[in-house]
N, C-alpha and C positions, 0 to 999 in steps of 0.2 A: 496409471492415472497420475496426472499431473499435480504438485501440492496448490494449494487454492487458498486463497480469503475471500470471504463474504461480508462485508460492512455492514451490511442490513442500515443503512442510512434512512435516519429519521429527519425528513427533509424540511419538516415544519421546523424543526428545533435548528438545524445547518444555517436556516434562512433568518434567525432571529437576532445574528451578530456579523462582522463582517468576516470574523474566521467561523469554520465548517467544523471545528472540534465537538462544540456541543453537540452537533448530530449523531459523533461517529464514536461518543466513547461510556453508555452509558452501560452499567454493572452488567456482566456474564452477556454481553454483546461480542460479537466479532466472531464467528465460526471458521476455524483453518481445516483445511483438507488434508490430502492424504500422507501425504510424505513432508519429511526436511531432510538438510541436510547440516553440516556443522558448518563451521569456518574454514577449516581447512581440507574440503572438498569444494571451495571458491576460490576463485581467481581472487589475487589480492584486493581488498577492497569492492569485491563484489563486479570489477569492474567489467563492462563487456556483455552482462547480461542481458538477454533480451527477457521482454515479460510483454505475454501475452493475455487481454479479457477477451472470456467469450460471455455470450449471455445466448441461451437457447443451443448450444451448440457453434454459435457464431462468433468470429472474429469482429468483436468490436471495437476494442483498443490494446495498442500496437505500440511498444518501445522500448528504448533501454536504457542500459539504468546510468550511462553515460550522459544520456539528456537531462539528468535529475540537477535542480538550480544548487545542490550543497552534496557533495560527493556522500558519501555512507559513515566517512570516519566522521566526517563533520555535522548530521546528523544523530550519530550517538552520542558525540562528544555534548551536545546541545540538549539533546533530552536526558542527559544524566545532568544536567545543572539543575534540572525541575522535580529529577525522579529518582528514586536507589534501584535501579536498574539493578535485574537477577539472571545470571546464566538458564537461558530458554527465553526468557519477553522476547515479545516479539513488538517490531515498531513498523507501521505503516504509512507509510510519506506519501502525499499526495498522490497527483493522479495523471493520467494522458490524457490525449483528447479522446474523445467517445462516449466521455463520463455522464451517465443519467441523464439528469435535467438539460442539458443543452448535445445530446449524442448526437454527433453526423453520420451516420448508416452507411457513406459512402465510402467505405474503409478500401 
């Protein structure tokens, strides 16, 4: 099995600002699956990875982590000015296309 995150996105609350943070981060929210790994069973910087959503079994959003708008280092470097980041957080960045409320099927 592949390792996984679940948002469980609270969509009424997403839609009440123009950033989606309120949705996605209220107390003992956010379910991870089955595995991880460290840092250094990743390609530097995470770079190269593909990431795959299914929902039901199916492929619904598709890409890598090379399309992402702020590399990985740039990303931590950014939530540690806001957070005291702890060896294991886990930080989840936006999203692909296929995403819920607007998913094209036609993947």
């Amino acid at each position: 099995m592949r390792p996984h995150s679940n948002d469980g996105s609270m969509h009424d609350y997403q839609l009440r600002t123009p950033q989606r943070m309120m949705g996605k981060n209220f107390d003992a929210s956010g379910s991870f699956g089955s595995e991880f790994v460290t840092a250094d069973e990743l390609p530097s910087g995470a770079k190269g990875l593909e990431l795959t959503g299914r929902l039901n079994g199916n492929v619904v959003q598709r890409a890598n982590i090379n399309d992402l708008i702020f590399d990985v280092a740039t990303l931590i470097a950014t939530c540690s000015e806001a957070m005291a980041l702890q060896p294991g957080d886990m930080i989840i960045s936006g999203t692909s296309a296929g995403v819920g409320l607007v998913r094209n099927s036609r993947l």
